[in-house]
Structures are given as C-alpha cells and as structure tokens.
N, C-alpha and C positions, 0 to 999 in steps of 0.2 A: 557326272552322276552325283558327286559327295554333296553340290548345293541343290539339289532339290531333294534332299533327305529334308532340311529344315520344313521345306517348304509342304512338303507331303505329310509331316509331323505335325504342323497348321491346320492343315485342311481337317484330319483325322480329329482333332483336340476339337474344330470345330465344328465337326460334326455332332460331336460326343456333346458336347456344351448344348449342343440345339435341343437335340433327343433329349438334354436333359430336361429342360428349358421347358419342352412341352408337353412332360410328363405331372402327372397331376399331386406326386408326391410332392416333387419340387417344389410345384407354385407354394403348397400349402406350407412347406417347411418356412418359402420365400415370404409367401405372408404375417408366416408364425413371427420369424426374423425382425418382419417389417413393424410388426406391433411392440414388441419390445424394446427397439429402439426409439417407435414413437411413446414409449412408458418413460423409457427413461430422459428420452426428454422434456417431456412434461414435469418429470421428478426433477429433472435439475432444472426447469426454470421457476419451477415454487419454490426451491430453495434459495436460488437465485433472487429471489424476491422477498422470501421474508429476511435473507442478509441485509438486503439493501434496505428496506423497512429499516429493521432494528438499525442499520448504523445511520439513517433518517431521523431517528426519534433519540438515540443517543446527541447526533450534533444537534438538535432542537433543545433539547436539555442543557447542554451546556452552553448552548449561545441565551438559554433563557436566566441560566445562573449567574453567566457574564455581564447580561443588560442587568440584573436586579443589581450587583456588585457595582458598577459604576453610576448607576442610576442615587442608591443610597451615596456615593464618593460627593456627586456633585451638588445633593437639594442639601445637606446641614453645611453652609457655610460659616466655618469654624473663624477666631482667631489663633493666628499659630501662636503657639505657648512663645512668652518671653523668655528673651536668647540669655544669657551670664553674659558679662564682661569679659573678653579676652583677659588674661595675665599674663601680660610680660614679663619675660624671661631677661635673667642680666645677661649680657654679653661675656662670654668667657674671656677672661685675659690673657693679654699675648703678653711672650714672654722675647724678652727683650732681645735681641739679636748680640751675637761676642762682637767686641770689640776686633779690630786688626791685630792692636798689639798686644792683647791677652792672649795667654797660652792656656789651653787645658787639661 
C-alpha cells in the first residue's frame, strides 16, 4: 500500500497541472511570462551588442594609434647620434702575497 501513495500523489498533481493548463487564466499569465522573458532577452542581446561594438571600436583605436606609432618609427631614417669613447679604468693593484718566513 505505502508505494502507491507516491504514485497516486502523481497522478493527482497531474491532474491539477492539466486543469490548470487549460484554464484560460493560466495560458494568459503563461503568455504574460513568455513575453518578458522574450523582453528581456532582447534587452540583453542590445546590450550584448553595443559591449561588443564599443570594445570593437576601442581595439580599432588603438590598433590605429599603434600603426600611426610605428609607421612614423620606420619612414625618418635617422643616424644614431655618435657613441663617446669608452674610458678605461686602471686595474686595481694587487697586493703582494706574505712571504713564508715573515711573521705578522
């Protein structure tokens, strides 16, 4: 008897589901439902899309500031400024190593 309690608890839930189903408050609530979530995804995919714009036209900007920057690098072909002479340095002196038979 105790496993067809579940099972009669199914049947009962869908029955109730049905009736509700085809009750004409439902549908209209079901419709009501169904239009705000097609709101809101239309809401999120314009925004979706103007993100994507704007970070389109930010990397266009800056891939357009990076061509002009190396574009100016390569046309003035410079001489590179003349170098100085290195200066040499003296070599520090060594100092002499003790003897065996000097004491210190």
């Amino acid at each position: 008897m105790l496993p067809l309690l579940p099972f009669i608890a199914g049947i009962a839930t869908g029955a109730l589901a049905l009736k509700l189903w085809r009750a004409d408050k439902s549908k209209l609530k079901l419709d009501q439902a169904q239009e705000k979530i097609r709101a809101a995804g239309d809401s999120a995919q314009k925004k979706l899309r103007s993100a994507t714009v704007s970070g389109l036209e930010a990397i266009e900007h800056s891939s357009a500031a990076m061509r002009e920057r190396l574009s100016e690098k390569k046309a003035p072909a410079k001489k590179p400024a003349a170098r100085k002479p290195a200066v040499k340095k003296a070599a520090p002196k060594k100092l002499a190593a003790p003897q065996a038979g000097e004491a210190s």
